[in-house]
Biotite code that builds the C-alpha atoms (Angstrom):
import biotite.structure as struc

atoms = struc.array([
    struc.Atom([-0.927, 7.982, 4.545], chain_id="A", res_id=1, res_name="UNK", atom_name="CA", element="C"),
    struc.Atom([-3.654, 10.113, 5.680], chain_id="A", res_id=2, res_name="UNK", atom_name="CA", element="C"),
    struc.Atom([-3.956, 12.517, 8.189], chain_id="A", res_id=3, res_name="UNK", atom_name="CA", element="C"),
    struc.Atom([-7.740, 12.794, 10.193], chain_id="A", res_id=4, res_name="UNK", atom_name="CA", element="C"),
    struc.Atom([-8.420, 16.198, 10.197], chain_id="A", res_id=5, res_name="UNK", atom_name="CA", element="C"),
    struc.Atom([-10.799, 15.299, 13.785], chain_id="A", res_id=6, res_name="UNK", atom_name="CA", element="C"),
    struc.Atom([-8.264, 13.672, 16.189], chain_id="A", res_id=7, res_name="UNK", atom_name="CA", element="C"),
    struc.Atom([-5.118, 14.480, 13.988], chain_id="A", res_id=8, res_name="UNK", atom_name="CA", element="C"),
    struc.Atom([-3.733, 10.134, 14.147], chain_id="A", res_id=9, res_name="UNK", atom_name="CA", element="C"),
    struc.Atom([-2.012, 9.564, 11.064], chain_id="A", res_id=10, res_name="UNK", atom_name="CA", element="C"),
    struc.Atom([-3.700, 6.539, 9.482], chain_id="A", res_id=11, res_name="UNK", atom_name="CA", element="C"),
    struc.Atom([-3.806, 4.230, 6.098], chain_id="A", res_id=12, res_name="UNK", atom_name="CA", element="C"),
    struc.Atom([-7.585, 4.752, 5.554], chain_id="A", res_id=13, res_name="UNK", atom_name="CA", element="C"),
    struc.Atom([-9.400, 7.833, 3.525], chain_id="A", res_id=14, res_name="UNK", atom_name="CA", element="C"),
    struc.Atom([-11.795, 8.235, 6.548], chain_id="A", res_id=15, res_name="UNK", atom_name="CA", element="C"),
    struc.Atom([-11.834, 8.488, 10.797], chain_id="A", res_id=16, res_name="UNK", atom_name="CA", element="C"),
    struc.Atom([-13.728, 10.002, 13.239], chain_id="A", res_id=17, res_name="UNK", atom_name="CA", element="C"),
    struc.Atom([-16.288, 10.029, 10.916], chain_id="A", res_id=18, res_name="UNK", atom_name="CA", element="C"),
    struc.Atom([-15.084, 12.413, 8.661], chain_id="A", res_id=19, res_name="UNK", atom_name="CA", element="C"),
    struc.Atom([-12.726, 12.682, 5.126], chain_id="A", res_id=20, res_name="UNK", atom_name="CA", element="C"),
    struc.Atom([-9.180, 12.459, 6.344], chain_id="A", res_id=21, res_name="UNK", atom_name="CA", element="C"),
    struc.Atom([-6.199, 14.653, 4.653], chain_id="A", res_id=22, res_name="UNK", atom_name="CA", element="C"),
    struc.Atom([-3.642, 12.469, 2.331], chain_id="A", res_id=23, res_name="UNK", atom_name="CA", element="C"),
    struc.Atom([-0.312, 13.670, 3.141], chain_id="A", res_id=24, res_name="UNK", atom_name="CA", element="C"),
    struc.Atom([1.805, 11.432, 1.667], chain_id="A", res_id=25, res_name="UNK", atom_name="CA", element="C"),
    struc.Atom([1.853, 8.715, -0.932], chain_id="A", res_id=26, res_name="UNK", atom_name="CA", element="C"),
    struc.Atom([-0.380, 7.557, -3.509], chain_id="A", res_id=27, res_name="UNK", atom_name="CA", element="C"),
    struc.Atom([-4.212, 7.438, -2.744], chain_id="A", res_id=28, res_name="UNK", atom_name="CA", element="C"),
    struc.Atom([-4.557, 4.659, -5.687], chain_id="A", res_id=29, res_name="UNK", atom_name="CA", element="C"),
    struc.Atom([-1.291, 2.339, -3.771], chain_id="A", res_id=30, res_name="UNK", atom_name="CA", element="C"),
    struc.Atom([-2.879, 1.610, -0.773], chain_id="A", res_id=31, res_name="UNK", atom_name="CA", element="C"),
    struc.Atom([-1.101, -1.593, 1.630], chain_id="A", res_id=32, res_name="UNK", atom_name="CA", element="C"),
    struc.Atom([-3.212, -4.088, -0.140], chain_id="A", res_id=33, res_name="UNK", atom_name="CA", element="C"),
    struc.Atom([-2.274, -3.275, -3.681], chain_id="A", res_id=34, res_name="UNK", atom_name="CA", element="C"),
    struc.Atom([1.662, -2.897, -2.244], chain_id="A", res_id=35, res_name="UNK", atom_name="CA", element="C"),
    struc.Atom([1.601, -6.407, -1.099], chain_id="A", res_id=36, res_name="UNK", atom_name="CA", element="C"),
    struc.Atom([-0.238, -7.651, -4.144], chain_id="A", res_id=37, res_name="UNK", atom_name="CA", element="C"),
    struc.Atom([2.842, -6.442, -6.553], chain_id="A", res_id=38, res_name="UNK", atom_name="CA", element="C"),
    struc.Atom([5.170, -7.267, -4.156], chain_id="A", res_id=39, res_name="UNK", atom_name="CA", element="C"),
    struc.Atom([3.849, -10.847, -4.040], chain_id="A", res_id=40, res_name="UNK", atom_name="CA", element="C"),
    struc.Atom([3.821, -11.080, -7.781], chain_id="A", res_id=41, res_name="UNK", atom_name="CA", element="C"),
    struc.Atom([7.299, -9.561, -7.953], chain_id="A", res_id=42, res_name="UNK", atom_name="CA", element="C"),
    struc.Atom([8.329, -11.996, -5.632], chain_id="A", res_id=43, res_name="UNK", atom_name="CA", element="C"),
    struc.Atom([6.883, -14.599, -7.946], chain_id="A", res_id=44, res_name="UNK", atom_name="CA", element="C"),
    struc.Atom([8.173, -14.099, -10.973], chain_id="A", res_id=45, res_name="UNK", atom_name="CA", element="C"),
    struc.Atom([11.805, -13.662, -9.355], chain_id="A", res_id=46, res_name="UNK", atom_name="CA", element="C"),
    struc.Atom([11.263, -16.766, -8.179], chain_id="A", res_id=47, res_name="UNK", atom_name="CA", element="C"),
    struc.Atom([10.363, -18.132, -12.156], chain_id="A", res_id=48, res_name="UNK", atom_name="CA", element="C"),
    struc.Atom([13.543, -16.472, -13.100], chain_id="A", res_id=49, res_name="UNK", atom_name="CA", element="C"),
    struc.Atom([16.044, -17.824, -11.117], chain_id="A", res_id=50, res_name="UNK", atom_name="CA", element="C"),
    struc.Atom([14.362, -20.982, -11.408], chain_id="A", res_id=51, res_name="UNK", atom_name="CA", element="C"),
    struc.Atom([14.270, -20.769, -15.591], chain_id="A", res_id=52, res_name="UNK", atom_name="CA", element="C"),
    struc.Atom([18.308, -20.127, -15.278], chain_id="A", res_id=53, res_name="UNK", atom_name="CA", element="C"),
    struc.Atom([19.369, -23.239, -12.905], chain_id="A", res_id=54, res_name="UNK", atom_name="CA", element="C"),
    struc.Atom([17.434, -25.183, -14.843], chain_id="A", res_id=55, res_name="UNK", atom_name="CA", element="C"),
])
């Protein structure tokens, strides 16, 4: 999460208001998208497992 350092709105992107915005929590490299890629592919291969022991 990032903070804008204009209109002080916490927010999920590295810019707004047309300036750099403050990252005050989190992980600037684990943004939403990449959290609901790995949680798709965890979901996935959970999925594979359960299915590889009723099997």
């Amino acid at each position: 999460m990032y903070r804008c350092r204009v209109c002080g709105s916490e927010i999920e992107r590295a810019a707004h208001c047309g300036s750099a915005a403050e990252q005050v929590r989190g992980f600037a490299w684990l943004n939403n998208d990449r959290v609901n890629l790995l949680s798709s592919l965890l979901a996935g291969v959970l999925a594979w497992g359960i299915g590889q022991v009723l099997l």
